[in-house]
Biotite code that builds the C-alpha atoms (Angstrom):
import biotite.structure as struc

atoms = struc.array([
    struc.Atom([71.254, 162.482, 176.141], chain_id="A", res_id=1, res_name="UNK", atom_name="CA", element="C"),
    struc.Atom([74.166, 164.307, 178.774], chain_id="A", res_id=2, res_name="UNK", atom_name="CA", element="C"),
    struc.Atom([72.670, 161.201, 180.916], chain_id="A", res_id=3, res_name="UNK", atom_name="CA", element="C"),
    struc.Atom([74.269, 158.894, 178.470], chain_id="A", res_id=4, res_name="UNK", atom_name="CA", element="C"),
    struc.Atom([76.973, 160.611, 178.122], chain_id="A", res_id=5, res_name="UNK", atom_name="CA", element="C"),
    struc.Atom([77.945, 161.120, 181.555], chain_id="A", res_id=6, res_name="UNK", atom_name="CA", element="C"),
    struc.Atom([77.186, 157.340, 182.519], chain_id="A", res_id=7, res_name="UNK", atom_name="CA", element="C"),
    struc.Atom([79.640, 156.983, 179.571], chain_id="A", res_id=8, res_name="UNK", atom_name="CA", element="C"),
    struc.Atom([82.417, 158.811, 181.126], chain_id="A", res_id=9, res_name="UNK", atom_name="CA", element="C"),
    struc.Atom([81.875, 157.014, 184.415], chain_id="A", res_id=10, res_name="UNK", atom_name="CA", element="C"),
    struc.Atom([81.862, 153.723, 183.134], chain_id="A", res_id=11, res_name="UNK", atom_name="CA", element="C"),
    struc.Atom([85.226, 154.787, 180.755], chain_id="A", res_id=12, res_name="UNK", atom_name="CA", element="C"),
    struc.Atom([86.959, 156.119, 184.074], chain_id="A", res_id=13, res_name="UNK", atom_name="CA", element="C"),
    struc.Atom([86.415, 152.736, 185.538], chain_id="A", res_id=14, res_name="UNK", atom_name="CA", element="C"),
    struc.Atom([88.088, 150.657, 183.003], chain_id="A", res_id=15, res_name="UNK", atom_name="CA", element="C"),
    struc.Atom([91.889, 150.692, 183.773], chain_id="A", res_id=16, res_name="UNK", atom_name="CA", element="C"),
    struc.Atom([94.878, 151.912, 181.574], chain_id="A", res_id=17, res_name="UNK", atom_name="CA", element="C"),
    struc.Atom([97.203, 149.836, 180.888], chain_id="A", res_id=18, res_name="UNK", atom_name="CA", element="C"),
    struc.Atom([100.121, 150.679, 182.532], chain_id="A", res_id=19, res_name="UNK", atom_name="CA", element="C"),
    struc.Atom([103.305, 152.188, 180.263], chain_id="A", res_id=20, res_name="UNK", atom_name="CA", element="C"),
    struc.Atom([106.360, 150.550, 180.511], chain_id="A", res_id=21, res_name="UNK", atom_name="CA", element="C"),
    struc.Atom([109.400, 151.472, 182.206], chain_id="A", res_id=22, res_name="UNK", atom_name="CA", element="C"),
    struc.Atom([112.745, 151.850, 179.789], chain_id="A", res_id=23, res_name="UNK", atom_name="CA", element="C"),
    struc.Atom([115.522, 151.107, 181.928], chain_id="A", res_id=24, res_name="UNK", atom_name="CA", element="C"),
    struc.Atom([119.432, 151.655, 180.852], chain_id="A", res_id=25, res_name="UNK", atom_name="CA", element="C"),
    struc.Atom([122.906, 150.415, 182.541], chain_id="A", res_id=26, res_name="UNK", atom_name="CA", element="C"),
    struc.Atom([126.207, 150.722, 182.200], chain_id="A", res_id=27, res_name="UNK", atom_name="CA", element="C"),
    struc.Atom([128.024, 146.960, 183.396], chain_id="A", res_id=28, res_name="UNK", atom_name="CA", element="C"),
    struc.Atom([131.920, 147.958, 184.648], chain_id="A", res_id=29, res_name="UNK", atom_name="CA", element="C"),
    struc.Atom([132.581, 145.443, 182.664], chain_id="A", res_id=30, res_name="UNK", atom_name="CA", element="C"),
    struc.Atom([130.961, 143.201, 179.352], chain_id="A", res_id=31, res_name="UNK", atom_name="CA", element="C"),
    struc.Atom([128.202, 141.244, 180.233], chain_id="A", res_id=32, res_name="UNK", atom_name="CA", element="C"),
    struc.Atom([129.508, 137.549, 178.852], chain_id="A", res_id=33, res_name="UNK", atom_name="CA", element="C"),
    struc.Atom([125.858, 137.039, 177.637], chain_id="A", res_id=34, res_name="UNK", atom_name="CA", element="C"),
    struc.Atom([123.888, 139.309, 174.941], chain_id="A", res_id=35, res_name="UNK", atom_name="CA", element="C"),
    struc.Atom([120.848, 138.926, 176.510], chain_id="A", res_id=36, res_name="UNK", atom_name="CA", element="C"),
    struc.Atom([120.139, 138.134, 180.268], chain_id="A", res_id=37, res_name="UNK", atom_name="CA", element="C"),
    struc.Atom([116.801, 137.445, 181.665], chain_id="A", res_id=38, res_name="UNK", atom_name="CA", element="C"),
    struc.Atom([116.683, 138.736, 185.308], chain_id="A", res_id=39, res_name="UNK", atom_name="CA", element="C"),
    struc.Atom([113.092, 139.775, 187.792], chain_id="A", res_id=40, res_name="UNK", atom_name="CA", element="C"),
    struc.Atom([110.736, 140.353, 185.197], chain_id="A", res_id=41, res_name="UNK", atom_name="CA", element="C"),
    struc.Atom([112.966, 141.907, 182.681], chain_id="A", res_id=42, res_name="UNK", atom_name="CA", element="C"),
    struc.Atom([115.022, 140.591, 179.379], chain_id="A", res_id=43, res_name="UNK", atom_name="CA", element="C"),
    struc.Atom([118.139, 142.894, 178.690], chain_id="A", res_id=44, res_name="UNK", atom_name="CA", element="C"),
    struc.Atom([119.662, 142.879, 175.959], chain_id="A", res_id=45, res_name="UNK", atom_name="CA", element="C"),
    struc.Atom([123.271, 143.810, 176.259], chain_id="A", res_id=46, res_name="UNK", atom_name="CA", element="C"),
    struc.Atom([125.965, 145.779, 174.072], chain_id="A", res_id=47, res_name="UNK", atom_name="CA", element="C"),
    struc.Atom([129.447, 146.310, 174.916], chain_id="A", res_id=48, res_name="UNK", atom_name="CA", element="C"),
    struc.Atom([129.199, 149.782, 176.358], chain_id="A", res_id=49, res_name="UNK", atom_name="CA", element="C"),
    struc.Atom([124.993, 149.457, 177.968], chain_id="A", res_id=50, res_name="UNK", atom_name="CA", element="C"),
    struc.Atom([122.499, 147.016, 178.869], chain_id="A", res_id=51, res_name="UNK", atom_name="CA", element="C"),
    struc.Atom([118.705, 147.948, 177.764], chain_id="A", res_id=52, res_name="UNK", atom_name="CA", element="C"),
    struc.Atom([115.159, 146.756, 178.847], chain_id="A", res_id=53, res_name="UNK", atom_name="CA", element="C"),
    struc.Atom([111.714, 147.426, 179.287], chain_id="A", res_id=54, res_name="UNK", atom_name="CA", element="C"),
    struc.Atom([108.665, 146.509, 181.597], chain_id="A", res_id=55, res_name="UNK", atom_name="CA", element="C"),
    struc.Atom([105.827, 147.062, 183.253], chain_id="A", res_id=56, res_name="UNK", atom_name="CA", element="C"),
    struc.Atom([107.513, 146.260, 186.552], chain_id="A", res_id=57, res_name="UNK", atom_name="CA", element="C"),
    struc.Atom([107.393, 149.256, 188.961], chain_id="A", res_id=58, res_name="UNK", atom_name="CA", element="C"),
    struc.Atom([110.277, 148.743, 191.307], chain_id="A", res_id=59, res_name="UNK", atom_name="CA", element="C"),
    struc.Atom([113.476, 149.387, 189.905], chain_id="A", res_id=60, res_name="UNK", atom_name="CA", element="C"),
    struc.Atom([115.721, 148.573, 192.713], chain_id="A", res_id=61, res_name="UNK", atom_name="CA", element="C"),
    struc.Atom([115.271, 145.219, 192.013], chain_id="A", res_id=62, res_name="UNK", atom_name="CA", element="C"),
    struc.Atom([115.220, 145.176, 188.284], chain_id="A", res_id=63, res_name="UNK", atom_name="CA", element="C"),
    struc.Atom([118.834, 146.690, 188.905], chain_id="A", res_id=64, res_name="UNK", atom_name="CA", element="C"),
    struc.Atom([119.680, 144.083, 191.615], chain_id="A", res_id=65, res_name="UNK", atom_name="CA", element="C"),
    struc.Atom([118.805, 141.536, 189.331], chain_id="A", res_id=66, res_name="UNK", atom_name="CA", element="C"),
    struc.Atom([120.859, 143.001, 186.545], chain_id="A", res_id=67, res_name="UNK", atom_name="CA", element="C"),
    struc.Atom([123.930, 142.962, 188.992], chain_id="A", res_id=68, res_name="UNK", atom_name="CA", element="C"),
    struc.Atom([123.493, 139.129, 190.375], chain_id="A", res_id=69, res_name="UNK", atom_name="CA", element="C"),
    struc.Atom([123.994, 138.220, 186.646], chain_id="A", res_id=70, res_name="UNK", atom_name="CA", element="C"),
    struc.Atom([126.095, 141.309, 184.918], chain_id="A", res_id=71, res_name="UNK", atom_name="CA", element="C"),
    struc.Atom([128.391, 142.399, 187.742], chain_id="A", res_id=72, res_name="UNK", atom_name="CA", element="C"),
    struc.Atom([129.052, 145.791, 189.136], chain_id="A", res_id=73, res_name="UNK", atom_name="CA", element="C"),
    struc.Atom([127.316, 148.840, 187.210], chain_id="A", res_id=74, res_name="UNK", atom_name="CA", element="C"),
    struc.Atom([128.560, 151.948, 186.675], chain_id="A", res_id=75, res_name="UNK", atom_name="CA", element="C"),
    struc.Atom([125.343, 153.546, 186.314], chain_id="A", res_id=76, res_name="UNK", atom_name="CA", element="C"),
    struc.Atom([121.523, 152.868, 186.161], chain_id="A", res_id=77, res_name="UNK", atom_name="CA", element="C"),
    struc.Atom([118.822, 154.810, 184.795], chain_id="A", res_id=78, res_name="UNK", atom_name="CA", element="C"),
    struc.Atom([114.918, 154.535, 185.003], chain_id="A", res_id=79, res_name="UNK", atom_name="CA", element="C"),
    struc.Atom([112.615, 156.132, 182.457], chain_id="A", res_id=80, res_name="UNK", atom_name="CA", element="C"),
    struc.Atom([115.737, 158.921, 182.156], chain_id="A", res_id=81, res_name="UNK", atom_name="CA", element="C"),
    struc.Atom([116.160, 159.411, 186.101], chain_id="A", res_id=82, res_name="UNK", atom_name="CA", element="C"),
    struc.Atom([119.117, 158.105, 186.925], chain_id="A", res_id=83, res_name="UNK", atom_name="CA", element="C"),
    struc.Atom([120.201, 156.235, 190.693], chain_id="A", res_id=84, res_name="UNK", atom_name="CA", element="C"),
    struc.Atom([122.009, 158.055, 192.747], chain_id="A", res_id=85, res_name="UNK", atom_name="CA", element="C"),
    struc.Atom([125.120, 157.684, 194.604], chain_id="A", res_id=86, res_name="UNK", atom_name="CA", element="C"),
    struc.Atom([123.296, 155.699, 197.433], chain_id="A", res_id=87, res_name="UNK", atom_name="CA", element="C"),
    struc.Atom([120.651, 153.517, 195.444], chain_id="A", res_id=88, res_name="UNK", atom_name="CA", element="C"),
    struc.Atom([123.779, 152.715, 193.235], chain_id="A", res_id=89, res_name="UNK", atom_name="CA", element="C"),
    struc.Atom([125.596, 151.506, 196.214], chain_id="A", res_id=90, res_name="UNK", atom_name="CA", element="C"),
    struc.Atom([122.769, 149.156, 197.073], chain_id="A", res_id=91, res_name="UNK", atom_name="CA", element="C"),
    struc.Atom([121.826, 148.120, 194.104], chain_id="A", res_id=92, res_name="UNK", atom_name="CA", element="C"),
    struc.Atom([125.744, 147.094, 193.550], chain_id="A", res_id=93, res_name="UNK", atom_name="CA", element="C"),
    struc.Atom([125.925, 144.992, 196.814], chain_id="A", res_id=94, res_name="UNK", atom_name="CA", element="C"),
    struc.Atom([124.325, 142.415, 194.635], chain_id="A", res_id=95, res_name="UNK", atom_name="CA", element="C"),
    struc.Atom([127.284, 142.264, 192.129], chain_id="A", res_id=96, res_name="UNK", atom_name="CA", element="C"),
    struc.Atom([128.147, 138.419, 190.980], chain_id="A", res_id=97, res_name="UNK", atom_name="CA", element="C"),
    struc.Atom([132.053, 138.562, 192.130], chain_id="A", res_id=98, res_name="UNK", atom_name="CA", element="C"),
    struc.Atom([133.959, 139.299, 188.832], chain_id="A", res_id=99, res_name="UNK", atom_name="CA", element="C"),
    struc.Atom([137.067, 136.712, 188.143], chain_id="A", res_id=100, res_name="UNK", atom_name="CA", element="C"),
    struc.Atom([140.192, 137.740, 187.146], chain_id="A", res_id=101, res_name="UNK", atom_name="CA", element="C"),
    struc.Atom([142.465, 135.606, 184.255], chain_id="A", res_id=102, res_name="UNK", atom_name="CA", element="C"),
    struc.Atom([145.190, 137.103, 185.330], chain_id="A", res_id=103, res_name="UNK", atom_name="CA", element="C"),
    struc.Atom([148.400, 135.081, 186.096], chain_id="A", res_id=104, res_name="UNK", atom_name="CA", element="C"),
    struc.Atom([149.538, 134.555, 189.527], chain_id="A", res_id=105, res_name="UNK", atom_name="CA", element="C"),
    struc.Atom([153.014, 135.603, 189.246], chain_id="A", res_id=106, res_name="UNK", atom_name="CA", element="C"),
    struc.Atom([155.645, 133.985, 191.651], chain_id="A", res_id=107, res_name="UNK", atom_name="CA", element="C"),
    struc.Atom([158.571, 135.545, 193.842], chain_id="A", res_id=108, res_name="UNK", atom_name="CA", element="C"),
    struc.Atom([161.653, 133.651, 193.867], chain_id="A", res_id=109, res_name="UNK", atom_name="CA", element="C"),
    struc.Atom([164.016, 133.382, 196.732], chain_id="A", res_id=110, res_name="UNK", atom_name="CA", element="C"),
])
């Protein structure tokens, strides 16, 4: 019988877990002009203040340089409740889409 059962527990250590996914959270400088944006293995769905997702997908620094091609700049990114730092935020924001101003030119007359 402990036979069985321990060929049981080797045969259940050998079958793999599925894997948990990742929640990721970011803050765009600015509103996202889509509600959802589909970017490296990840759909986030975006709110005026944060941008949310989740996946199995185990390498955030390109999850959030995918988030920036599309959302612009972020203020902040956080994985599974670990937020980047300083330096990963940096790198991650070198990606940024260029964000377009409406402003008016204004002229200077002579």
């Amino acid at each position: 019988m402990t036979r069985i059962a321990t060929l049981f527990a080797a045969a259940a250590s050998l079958v793999a877990a599925p894997a948990a996914a990742g929640t990721y959270t970011a803050k765009p400088a600015i509103q996202p002009e889509a509600a959802r944006i589909i970017a490296r293995d990840i759909s986030w769905n975006c709110s005026t203040a944060t941008c949310l997702g989740r996946t199995q997908e185990s390498r955030p620094a390109i999850l959030c340089e995918g988030l920036a091609k599309r959302a612009g700049r972020l203020e902040s990114f956080v994985v599974d409740g670990r937020p980047f730092g300083q330096a990963e935020l940096a790198k991650c924001n070198a990606s940024a889409k260029a964000v377009t101003t409406s402003a008016p030119a204004t002229a200077i007359a002579n």
